[in-house]
C-alpha positions as CSV (number, residue, x, y, z in Angstrom):
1,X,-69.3,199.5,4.0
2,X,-70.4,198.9,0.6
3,X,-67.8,195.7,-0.8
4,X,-65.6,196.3,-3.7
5,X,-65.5,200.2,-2.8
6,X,-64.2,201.8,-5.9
7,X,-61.9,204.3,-4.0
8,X,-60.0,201.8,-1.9
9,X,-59.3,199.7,-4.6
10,X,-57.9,202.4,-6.4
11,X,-55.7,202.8,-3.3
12,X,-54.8,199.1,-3.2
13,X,-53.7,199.6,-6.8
14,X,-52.0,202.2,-6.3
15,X,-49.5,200.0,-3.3
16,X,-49.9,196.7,-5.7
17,X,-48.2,199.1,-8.7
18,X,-45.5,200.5,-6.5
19,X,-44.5,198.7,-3.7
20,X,-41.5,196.8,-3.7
21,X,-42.7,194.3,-2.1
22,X,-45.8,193.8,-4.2
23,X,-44.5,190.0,-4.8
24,X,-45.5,189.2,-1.6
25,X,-48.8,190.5,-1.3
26,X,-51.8,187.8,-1.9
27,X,-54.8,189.5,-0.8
28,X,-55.5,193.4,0.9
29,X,-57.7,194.1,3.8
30,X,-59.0,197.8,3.2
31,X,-60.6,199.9,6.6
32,X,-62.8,202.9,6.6
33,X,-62.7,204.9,10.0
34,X,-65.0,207.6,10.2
35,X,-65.4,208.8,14.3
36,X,-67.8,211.4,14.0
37,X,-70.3,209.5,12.6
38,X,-69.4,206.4,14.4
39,X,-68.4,204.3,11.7
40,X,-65.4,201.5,11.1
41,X,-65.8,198.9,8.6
42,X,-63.6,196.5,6.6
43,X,-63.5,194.4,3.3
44,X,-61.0,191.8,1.9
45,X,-60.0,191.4,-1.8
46,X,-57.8,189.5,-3.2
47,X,-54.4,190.5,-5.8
48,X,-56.4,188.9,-8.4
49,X,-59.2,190.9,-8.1
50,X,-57.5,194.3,-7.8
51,X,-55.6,193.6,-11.0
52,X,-59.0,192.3,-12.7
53,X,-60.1,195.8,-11.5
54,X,-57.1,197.6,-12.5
55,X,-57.8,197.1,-16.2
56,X,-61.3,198.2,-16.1
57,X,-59.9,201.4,-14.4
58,X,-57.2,201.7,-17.5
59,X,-59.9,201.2,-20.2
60,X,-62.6,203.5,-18.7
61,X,-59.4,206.0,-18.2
62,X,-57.9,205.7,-21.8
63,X,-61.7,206.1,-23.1
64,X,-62.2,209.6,-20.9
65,X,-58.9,210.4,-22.7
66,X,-60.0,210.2,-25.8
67,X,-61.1,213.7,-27.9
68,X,-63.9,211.6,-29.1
69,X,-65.0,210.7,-25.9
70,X,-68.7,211.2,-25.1
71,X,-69.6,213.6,-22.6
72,X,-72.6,212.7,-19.7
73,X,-73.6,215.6,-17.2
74,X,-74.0,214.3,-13.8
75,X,-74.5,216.0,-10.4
76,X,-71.8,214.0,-9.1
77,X,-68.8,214.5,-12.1
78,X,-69.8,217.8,-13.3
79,X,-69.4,219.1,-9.4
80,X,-65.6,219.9,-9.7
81,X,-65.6,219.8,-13.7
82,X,-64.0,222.9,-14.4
83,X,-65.0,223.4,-18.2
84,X,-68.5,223.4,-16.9
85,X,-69.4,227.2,-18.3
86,X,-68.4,225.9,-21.9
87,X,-69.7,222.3,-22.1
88,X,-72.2,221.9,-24.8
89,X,-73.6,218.5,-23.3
90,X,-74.2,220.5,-20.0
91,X,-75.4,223.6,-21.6
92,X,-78.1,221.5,-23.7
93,X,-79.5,220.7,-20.6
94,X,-79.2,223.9,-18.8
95,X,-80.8,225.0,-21.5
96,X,-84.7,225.6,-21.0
97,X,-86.2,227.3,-23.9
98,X,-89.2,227.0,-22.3
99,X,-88.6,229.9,-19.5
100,X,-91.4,232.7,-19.7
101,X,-93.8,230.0,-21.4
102,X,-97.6,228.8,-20.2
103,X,-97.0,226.1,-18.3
104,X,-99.9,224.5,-19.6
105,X,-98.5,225.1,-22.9
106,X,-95.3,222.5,-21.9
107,X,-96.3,218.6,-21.6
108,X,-96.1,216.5,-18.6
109,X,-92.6,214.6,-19.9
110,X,-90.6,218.2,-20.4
111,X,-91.8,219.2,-17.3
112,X,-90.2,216.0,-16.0
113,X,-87.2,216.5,-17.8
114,X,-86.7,219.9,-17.1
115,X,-87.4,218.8,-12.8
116,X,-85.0,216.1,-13.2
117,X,-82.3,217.9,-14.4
118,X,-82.4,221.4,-12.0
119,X,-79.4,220.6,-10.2
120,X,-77.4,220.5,-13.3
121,X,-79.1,223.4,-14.9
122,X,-78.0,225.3,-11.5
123,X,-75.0,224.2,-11.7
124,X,-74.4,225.0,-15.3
125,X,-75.5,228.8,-14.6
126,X,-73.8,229.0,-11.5
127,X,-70.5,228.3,-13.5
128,X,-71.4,230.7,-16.2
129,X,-72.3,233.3,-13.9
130,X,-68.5,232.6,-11.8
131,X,-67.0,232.6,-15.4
132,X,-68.1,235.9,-16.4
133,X,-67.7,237.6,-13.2
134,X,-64.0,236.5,-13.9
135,X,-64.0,238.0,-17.0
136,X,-65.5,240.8,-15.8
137,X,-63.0,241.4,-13.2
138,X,-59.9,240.8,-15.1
139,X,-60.6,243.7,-17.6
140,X,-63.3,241.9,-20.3
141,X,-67.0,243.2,-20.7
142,X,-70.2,241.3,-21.2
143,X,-72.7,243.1,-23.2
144,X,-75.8,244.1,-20.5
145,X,-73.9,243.3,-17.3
146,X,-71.6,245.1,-14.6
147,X,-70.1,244.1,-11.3
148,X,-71.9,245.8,-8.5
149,X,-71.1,245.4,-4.3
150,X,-73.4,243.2,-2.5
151,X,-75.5,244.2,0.3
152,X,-73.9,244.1,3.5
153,X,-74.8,244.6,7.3
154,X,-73.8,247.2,9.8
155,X,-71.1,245.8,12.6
156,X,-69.9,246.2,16.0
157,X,-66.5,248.4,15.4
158,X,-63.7,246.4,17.4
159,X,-63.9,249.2,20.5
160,X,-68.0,249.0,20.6
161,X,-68.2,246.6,23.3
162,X,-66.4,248.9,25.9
163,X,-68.1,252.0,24.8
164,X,-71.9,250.1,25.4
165,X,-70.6,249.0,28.7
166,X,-70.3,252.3,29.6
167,X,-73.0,253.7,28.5
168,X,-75.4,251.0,29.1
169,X,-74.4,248.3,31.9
170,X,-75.7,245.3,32.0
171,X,-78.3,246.1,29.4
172,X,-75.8,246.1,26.5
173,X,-76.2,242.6,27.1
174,X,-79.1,240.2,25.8
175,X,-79.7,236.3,26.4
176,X,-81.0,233.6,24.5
177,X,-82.0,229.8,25.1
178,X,-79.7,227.1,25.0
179,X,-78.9,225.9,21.6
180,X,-80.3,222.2,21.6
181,X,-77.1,220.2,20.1
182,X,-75.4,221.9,23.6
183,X,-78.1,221.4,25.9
184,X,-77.9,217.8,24.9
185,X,-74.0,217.3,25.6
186,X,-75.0,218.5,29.4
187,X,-78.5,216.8,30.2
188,X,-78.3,214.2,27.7
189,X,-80.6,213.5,24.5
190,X,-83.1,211.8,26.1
191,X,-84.3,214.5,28.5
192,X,-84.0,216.7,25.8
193,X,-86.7,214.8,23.4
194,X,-88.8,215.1,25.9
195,X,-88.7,218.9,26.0
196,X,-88.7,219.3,22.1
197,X,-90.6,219.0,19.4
198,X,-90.3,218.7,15.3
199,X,-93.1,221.0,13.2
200,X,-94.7,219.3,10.0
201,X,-92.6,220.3,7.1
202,X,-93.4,222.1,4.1
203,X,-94.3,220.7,1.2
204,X,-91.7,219.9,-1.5
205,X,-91.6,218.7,-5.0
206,X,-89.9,215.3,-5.0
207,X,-89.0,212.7,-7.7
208,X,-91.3,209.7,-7.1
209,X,-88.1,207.4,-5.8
210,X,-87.2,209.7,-3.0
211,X,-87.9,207.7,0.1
212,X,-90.1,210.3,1.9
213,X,-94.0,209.5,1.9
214,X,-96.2,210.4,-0.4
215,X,-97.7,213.4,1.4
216,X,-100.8,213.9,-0.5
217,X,-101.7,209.9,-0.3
218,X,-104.8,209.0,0.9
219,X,-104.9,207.5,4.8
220,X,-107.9,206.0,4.8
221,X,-108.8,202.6,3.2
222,X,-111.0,202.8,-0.3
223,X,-114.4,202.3,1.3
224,X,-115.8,201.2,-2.5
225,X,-114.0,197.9,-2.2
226,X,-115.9,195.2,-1.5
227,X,-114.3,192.9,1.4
């Protein structure tokens, strides 16, 4: 576990603030048990620290207060933000005038900037589409737009598995292989990988820092250098 996690410590606070028995308490140990992905770990941090912390957390929290307070989009704190429909430091990102224009006509750094900001554009438009359909369905109107049904599937009606048995046997039945995640809780994984195999996978955009490979990169060594 990554020291001085920011969420523990804001637990730790939390006890050092209320606790009546704070006096007494020089130091914290904080844990992290996750089973499912196997994973306990531990760090230690001292009363003096936590408090050291505890004032950061009350400037940065009296700053966010503020009306003046600047606003930065992030994939992380716009996720659950729910003024994300009517943010106008979101919605100049989501924003790409550019939509319907020659992409040759756009220069390599907007490109970038439009790339590097997708998630936030889909999340701004995903909010704006929720928001409307709200409005929408609580009586209001947007201009160009109407609430249709989705396209469903056809299902089995709740007495359709007696009535195919009747008609049909043992052929209103199908099968189908195994799925691999319970074929490996009875045979084990390792018999399993040897049974399996994992297809190339498509090609996708990625920013340059993603730690994947460079997929179009050259294997072979530049034969024009001279050794």
């Amino acid at each position: 576990m990554q020291k001085n996690n920011k969420q523990l410590m804001l637990y730790a606070l939390g006890v050092l603030q209320s606790a009546d028995y704070s006096w007494a308490i020089d130091r914290f140990v904080l844990h992290i048990c996750q089973p499912r992905i196997d994973n306990n770990s531990t760090f230690k941090i001292s009363v003096d620290e936590i408090k050291e912390f505890g004032e950061l957390v009350k400037l940065k929290a009296e700053q966010a207060l503020d009306e003046t307070a600047k606003r930065i989009p992030g994939n992380k704190q716009c996720q659950w933000c729910k003024a994300k429909s009517i943010c106008p430091e979101l919605m100049s990102i989501g924003e790409i005038k550019e939509i319907g224009m020659d992409v040759g006509k756009i220069s390599d750094e907007r490109i970038k900037e439009i790339l590097d900001n997708r998630k936030l554009s889909r999340l701004f438009i995903s909010s704006l589409e929720k928001s409307m359909k709200n409005r929408i369905e609580n009586g209001g109107e947007l201009k160009g737009y109407k609430l249709v049904e989705g396209t469903t599937r056809r299902s089995w009606s709740t007495d359709a598995m007696d009535k195919l048995i009747e008609l049909m046997g043992d052929d209103a039945y199908t099968k189908k292989i195994i799925g691999l995640v319970d074929a490996e809780k009875i045979i084990g994984k390792e018999l399993v990988d040897t049974i399996t195999y994992k297809p190339q996978g498509a090609l996708t955009l990625a920013p340059e820092n993603d730690k994947r490979p460079d997929a179009m990169a050259s294997g072979f060594d530049d034969l024009t250098e001279e050794k």
